[in-house]
matplotlib code that plots the C-alpha trace (Angstrom):
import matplotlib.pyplot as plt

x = [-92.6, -93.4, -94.0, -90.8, -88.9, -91.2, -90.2, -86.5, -86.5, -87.9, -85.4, -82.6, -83.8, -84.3, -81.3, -79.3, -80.7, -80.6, -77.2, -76.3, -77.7, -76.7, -73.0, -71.7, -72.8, -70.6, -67.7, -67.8, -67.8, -65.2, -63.2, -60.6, -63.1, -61.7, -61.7, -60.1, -58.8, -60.3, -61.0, -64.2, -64.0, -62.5, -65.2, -68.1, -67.3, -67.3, -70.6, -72.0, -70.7, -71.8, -75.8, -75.6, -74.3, -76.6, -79.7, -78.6, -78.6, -81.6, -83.4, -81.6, -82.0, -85.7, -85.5, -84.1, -86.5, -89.5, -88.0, -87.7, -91.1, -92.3, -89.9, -91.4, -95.0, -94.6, -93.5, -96.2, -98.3, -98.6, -95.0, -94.4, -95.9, -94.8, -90.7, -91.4, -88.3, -89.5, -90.4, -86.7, -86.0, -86.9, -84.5, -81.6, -83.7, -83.9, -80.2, -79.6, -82.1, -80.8, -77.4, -78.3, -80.0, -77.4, -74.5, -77.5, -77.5, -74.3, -73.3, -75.2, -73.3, -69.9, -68.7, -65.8, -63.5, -65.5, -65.3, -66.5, -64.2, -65.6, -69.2, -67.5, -66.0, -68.5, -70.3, -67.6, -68.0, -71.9, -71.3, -69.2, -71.4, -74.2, -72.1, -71.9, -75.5, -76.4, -73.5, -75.1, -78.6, -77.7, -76.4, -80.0, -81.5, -79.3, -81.0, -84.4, -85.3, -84.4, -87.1, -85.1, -84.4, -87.8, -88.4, -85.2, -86.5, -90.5, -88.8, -87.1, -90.1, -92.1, -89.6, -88.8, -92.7, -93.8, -93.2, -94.4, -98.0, -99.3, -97.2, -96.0, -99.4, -102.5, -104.4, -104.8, -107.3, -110.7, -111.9, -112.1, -115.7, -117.2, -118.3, -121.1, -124.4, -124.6, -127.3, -125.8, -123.9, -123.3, -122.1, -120.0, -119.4, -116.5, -117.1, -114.9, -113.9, -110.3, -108.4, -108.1, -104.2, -104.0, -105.9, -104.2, -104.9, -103.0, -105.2, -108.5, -108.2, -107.0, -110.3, -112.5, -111.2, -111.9, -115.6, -115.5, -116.3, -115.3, -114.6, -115.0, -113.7, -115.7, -113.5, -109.5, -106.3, -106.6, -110.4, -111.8, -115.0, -117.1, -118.9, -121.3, -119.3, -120.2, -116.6, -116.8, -119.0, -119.3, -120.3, -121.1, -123.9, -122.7, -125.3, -124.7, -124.3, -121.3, -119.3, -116.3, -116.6, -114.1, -111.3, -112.6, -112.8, -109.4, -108.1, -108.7, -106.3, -107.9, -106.2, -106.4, -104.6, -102.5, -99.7, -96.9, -95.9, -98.4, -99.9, -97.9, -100.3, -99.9, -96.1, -97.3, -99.6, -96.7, -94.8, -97.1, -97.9, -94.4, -94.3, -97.5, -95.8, -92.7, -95.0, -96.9, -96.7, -95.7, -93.5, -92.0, -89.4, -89.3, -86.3, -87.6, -90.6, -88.1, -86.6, -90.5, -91.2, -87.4, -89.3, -92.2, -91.1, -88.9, -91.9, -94.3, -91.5, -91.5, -94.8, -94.9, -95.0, -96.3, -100.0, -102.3, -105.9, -107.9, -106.3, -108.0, -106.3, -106.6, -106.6, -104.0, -106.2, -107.4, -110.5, -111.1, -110.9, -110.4, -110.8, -109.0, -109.4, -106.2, -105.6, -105.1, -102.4, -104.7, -105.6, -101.9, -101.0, -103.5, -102.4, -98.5, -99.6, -102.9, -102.5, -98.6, -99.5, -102.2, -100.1, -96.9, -98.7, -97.0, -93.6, -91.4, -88.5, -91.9, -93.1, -89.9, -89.3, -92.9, -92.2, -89.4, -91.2, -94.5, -91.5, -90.0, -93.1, -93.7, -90.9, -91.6, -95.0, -96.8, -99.4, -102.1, -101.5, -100.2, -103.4, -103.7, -100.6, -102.9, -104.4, -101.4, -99.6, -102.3, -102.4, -98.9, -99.1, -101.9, -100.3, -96.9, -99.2, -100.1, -96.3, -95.7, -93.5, -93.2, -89.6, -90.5, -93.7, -90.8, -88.7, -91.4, -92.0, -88.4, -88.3, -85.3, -84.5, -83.4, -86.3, -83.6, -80.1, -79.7, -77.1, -78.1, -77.5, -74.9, -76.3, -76.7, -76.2, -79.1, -79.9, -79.9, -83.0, -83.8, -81.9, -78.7, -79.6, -79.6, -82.5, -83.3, -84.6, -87.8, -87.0, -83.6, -84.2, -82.0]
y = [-4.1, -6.0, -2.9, -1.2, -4.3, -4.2, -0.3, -1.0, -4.2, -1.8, 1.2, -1.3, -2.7, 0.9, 2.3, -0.3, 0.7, 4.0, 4.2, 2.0, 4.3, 7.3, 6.3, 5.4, 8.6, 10.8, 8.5, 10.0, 13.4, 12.6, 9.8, 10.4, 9.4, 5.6, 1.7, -0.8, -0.5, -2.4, -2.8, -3.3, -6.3, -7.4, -5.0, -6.7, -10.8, -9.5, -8.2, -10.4, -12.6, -11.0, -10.9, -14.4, -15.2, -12.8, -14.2, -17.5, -16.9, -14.9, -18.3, -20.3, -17.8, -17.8, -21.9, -22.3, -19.5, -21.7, -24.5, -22.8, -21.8, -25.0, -26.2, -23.5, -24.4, -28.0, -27.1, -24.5, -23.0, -19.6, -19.7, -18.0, -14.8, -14.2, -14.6, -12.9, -14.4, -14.3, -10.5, -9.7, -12.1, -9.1, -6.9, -9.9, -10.4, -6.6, -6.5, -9.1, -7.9, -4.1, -5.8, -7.7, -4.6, -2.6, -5.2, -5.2, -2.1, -1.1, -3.7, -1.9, 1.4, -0.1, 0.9, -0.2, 3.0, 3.5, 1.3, 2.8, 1.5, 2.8, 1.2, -2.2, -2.1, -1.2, -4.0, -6.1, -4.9, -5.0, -8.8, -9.3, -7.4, -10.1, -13.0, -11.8, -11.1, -15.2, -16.0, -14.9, -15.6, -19.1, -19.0, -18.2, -20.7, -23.5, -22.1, -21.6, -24.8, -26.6, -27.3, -25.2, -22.3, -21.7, -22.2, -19.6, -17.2, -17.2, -17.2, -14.0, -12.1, -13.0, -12.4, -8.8, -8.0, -9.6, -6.8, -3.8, -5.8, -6.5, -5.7, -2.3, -0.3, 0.6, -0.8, -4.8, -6.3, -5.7, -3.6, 0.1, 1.8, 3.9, 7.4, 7.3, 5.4, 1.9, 2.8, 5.5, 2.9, 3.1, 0.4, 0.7, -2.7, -3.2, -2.6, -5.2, -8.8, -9.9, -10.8, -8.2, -7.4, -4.7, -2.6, 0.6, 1.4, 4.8, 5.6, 4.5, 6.1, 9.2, 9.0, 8.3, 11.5, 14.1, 12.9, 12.5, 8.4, 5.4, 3.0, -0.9, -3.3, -6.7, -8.3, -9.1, -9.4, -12.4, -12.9, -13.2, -10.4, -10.2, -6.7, -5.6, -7.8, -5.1, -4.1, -1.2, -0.3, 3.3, 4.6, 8.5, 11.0, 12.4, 12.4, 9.3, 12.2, 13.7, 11.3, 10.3, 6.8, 6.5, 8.1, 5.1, 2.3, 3.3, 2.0, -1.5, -3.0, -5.4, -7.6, -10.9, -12.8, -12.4, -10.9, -11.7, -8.1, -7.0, -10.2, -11.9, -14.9, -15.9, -16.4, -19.3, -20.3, -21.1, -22.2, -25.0, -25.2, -26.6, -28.9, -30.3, -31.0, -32.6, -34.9, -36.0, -39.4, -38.8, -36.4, -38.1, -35.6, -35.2, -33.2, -30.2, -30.4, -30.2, -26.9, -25.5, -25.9, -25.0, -21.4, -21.9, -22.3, -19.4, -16.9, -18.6, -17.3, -14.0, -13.6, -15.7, -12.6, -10.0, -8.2, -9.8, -9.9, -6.9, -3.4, -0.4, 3.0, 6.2, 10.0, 12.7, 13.3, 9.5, 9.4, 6.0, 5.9, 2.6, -0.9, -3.9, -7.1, -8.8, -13.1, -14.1, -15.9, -19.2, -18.3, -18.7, -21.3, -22.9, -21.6, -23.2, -26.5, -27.8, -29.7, -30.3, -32.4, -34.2, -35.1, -35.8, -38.4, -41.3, -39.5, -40.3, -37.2, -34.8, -36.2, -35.3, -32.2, -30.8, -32.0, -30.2, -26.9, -27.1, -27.5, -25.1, -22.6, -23.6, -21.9, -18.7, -18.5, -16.3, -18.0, -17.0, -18.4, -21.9, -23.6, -23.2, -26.1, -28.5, -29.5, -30.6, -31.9, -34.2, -35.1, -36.1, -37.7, -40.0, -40.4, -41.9, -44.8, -45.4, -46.6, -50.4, -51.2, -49.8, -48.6, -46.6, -45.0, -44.0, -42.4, -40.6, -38.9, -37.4, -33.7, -33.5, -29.9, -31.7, -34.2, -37.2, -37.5, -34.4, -35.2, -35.6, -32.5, -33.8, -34.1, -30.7, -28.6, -26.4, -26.7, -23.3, -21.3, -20.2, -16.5, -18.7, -18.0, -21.5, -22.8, -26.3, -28.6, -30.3, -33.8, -35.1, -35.6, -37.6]
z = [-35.4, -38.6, -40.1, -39.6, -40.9, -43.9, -44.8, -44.0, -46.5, -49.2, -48.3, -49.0, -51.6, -53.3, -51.9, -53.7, -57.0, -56.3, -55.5, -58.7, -61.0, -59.5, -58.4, -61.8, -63.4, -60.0, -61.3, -64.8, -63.7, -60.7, -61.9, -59.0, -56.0, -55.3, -55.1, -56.8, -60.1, -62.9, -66.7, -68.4, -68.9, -65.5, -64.0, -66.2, -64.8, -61.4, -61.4, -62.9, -61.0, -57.4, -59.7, -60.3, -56.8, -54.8, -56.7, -55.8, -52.4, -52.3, -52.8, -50.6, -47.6, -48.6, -48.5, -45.2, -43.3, -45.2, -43.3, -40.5, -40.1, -40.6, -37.7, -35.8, -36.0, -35.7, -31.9, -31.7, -34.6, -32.7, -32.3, -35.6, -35.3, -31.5, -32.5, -35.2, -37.2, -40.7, -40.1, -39.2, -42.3, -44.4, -43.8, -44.9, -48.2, -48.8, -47.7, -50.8, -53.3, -52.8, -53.8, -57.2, -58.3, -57.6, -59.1, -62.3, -62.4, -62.3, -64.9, -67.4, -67.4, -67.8, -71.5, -73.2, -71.9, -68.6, -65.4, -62.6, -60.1, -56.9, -57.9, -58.5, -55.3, -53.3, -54.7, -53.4, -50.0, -50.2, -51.2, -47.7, -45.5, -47.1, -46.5, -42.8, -42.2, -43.7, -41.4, -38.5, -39.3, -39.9, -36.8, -35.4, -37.8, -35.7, -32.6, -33.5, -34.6, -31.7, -28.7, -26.2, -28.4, -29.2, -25.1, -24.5, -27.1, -25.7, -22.1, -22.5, -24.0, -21.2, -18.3, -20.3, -20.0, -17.2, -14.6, -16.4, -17.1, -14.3, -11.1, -11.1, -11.6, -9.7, -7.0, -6.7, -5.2, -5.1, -6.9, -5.6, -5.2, -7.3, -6.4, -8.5, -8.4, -10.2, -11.8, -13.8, -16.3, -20.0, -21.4, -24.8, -26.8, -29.3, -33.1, -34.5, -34.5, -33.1, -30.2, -27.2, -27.7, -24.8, -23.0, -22.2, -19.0, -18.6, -21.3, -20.3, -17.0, -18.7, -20.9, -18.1, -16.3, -19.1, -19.0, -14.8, -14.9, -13.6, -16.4, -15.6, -18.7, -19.0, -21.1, -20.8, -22.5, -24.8, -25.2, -28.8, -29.5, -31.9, -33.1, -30.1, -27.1, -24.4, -23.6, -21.3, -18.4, -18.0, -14.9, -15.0, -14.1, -17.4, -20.3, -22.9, -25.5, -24.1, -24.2, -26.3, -26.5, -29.7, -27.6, -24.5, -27.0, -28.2, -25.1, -26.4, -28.9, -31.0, -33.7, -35.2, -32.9, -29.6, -28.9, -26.1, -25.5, -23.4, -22.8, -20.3, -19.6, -23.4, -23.2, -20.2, -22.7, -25.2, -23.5, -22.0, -25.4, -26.0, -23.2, -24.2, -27.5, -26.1, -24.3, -27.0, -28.3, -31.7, -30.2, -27.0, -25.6, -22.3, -21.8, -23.9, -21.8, -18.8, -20.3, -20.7, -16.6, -15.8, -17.4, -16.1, -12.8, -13.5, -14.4, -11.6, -8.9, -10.5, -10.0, -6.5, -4.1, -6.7, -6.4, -9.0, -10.1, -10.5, -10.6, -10.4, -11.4, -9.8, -11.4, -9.4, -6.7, -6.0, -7.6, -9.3, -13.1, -14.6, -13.2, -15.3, -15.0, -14.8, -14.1, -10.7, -9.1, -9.0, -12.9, -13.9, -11.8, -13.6, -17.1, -16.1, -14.5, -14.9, -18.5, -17.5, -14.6, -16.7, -19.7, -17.9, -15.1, -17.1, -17.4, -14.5, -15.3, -15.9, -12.5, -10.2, -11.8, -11.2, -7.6, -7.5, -9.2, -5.8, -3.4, -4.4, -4.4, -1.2, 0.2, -1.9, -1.9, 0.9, 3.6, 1.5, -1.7, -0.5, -0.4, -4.3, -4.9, -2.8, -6.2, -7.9, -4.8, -4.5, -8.1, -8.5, -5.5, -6.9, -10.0, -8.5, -7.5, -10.5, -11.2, -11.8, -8.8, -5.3, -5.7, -8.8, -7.0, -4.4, -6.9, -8.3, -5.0, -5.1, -6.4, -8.4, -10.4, -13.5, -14.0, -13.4, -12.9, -10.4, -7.7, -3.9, -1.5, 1.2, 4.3, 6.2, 3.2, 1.6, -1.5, -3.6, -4.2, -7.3, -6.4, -5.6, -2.4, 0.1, 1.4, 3.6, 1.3, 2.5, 1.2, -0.5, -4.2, -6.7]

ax = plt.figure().add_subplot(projection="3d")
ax.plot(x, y, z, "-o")
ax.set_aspect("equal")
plt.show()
């Protein structure tokens, strides 16, 4: 969280000036306690030295996360805030500032017959544990900034929430019946502008169980509200006076813009987002726009057999408490393809590998939802005739799992499934 980074850039930065006003002044009364030996003078050109140094690199770490962010957005202008870099930034820029001031002030208790030895060297090793932590986020600069780090990074939020969102709680399906009439319904509308972040379901249920309701939400995870939206439908023979409608609106986390941690649906949206870029003209790079749908595929078959749409949640003893209103499976596979297919009709390695993505659906897919890659079947299929030639029309219509270039199965062999796991392939690609 941005704000823990935040306090634990501050506690550094204190703690280092702290610790070099109050370490010197030990050394005076302990002179025994440590470290290297030095003189005063040798002791005043290596602090000042480790100042000038750490200062220096204070601005040059700050230079290269500007560029950084700028590298960032240009791939996805939400992509900042959802990895989040230049918050864990902060605690590398407290790290250094809590060093200068504690080099600085240091440096100015050193008196002609008084080095404090252990201060100097602790600078020292504060200097080489500073080194270590640009080291290695360098190392993460060199990643970020390329197309498929920023795909691996958003790829590994949303596999890491994409279970606990929407598949392991409540009833899906329709939802569940209330026990009380329809026409005993309150509805409660949101006091402030933002983006739904979450709604807590656990929560709301709990909420709607101390007043003995059933709580329907009208909106969803990732819609924009303005002050009076109506929110919640509240439906209770309970009086409107008795109940707590801060604790129900609490429910519904509202902030300025979305967030990938409980919003599964927006990590598809970035990275589509990404592939959209890739595929741009100014842009023109297919291959990160491969490593987007290798994901997407990836989170698609994740969610390929899992209960999805609206889940209703259920107190102790079965009573109905709180309906949500979660995407469905044709919602997200319209999220993951829809503008994909569209902007990568003209690309022929775009064209195979989204081939390769419906055939392999097919095979994972139950009876039920298989008529919902009709619609993208068909449109690539209309869009390889749009190729110049016949032969490249018939290459389009190969699936292959890297976009181009993948080798042929041998005869007779199955090609792996996406567990490792071999499958029959419906049509030789490559």
């Amino acid at each position: 969280m941005s704000w823990a980074n935040r306090s634990a850039a501050v506690a550094l930065a204190g703690g280092g000036a702290m610790l070099g006003w109050w370490l010197p002044r030990l050394e005076r009364t302990h002179p025994s306690l440590g470290g290297f030996t030095y003189d005063s003078a040798t002791a005043l050109a290596t602090l000042s030295a480790i100042s000038t140094g750490v200062i220096t690199l204070f601005g040059l770490v700050l230079a290269a996360t500007t560029i950084v962010v700028q590298s960032v957005q240009a791939a996805s202008p939400r992509l900042t805030g959802v990895l989040g870099y230049f918050e864990r930034s902060l605690m590398l820029f407290g790290a250094l500032a809590g060093t200068a001031l504690y080099a600085l002030i240091v440096l100015t208790q050193i008196r002609p017959d008084f080095a404090p030895n252990l201060s100097v060297t602790l600078a020292v090793v504060f200097v080489l544990l500073s080194s270590a932590a640009i080291l290695r986020s360098l190392a993460g600069l060199r990643e970020m900034i390329t197309g498929g780090g920023l795909v691996r990074a958003v790829a590994q939020q949303l596999h890491a929430v994409l279970d606990s969102e929407w598949t392991t709680h409540g009833t899906h399906g329709p939802a569940t019946a209330s026990l009380f009439q329809p026409d005993e319904s309150i509805e409660l509308a949101v006091q402030r502008r933002g983006v739904v972040r979450r709604i807590d379901s656990a929560a709301l249920a709990a909420a709607a169980e101390r007043i003995d309701a059933h709580v329907v939400c009208l909106i969803s995870t990732g819609t924009f509200v303005e002050p009076g939206t109506p929110a919640l439908q509240i439906i209770t023979a309970a009086p409107a006076g008795q109940l707590d409608t801060a604790r129900l609106l609490s429910a519904l986390h509202i902030g300025p813009s979305r967030r990938l941690d409980h919003d599964p649906a927006y990590g598809l949206r970035l990275l589509v987002d990404i592939a959209l870029r890739a595929l741009s003209p100014a842009v023109n790079d297919p291959t990160t726009a491969i490593q987007a749908i290798d994901r997407i595929e990836s989170a698609l078959l994740r969610l390929a057999r899992c209960p999805l749409g609206p889940t209703t949640h259920h107190d102790r003893t079965g009573v109905p408490r709180a309906t949500i209103n979660h995407p469905r499976w044709t919602d997200l596979l319209e999220l993951a393809l829809a503008e994909i297919t569209i902007r990568g009709a003209t690309s022929l390695q775009v064209h195979r590998r989204l081939s390769f993505l419906l055939a392999t659906l097919t095979k994972h897919l139950p009876p039920d939802r298989l008529e919902s890659l009709t619609l993208y079947q068909d449109a690539l299929a209309h869009t390889a005739r749009t190729f110049p030639t016949p032969a490249l029309t018939a290459l389009a219509g190969q699936p292959d799992p890297q976009g181009l270039g993948a080798p042929a199965m041998p005869f007779g062999l199955p090609e792996p499934g996406p567990d490792g796991s071999g499958s029959a392939p419906d049509t030789p690609h490559g």
